[in-house]
N, C-alpha and C positions, 0 to 999 in steps of 0.2 A: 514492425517489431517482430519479425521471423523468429519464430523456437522460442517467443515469450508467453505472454498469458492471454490462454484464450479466451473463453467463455461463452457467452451469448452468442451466436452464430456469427463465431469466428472474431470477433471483432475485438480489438486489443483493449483494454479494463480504459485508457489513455481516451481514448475515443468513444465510450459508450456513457448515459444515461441513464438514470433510473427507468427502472418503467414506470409507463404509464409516468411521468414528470416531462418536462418542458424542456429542450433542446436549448442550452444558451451557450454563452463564450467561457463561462468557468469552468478552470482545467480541473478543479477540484475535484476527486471523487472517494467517495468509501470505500474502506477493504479492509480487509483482516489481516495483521501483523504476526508472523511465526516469530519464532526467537527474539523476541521482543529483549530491552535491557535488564529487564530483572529477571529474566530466566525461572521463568513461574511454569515455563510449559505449558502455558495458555495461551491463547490466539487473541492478539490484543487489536480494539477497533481503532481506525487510524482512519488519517486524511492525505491521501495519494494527491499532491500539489505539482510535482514534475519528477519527468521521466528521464536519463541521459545514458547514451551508452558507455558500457563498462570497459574495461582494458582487457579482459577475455573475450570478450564478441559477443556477451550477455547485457541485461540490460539493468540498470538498479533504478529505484524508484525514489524519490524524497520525500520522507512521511514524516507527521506528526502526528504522538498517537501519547497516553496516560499510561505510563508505569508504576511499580509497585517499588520504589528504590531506596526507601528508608521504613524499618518495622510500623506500620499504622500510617503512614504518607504516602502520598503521590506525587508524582513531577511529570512534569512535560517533555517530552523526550522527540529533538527531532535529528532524524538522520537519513542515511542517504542507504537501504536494502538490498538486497538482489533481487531479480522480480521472483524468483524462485520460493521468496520467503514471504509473498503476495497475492492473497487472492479476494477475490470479489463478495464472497459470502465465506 
């Protein structure tokens, strides 16, 4: 994932673990959602499920994460990022 996200000593958000947690085969991991669908300007927590590359040379991420999309409700909102709009904490 060259010129994506880096973090923890270098290591792409795709291939890292919690700390201090268990090493397993689940691609899952947490992150924080920029520009989320409801355009609250809040950084919304999400679930980074898979990564592909993009048609720029960048990379997008497929997240499901809670938006705010009708006045007093919530929905589930899953789509497909730029890793740009991605991060770990």
């Amino acid at each position: 994932m060259a010129g994506g996200m880096g973090g923890r000593g270098g290591l792409p958000m795709a291939r890292r673990v919690r700390l201090g947690g268990v090493e397993d085969d689940c691609p899952a991991r947490h992150c924080w959602v920029s520009g989320a669908a409801d355009d609250e300007g809040v950084k919304r927590p999400g679930l980074l499920v898979e990564w592909r590359a993009a048609g720029h040379g960048g990379w997008e991420g497929r997240v499901v994460y809670v938006a705010r999309l009708r006045a007093g409700t919530w929905a589930l909102v899953e789509e497909w990022v730029a890793a740009s709009l991605l991060t770990p904490r």
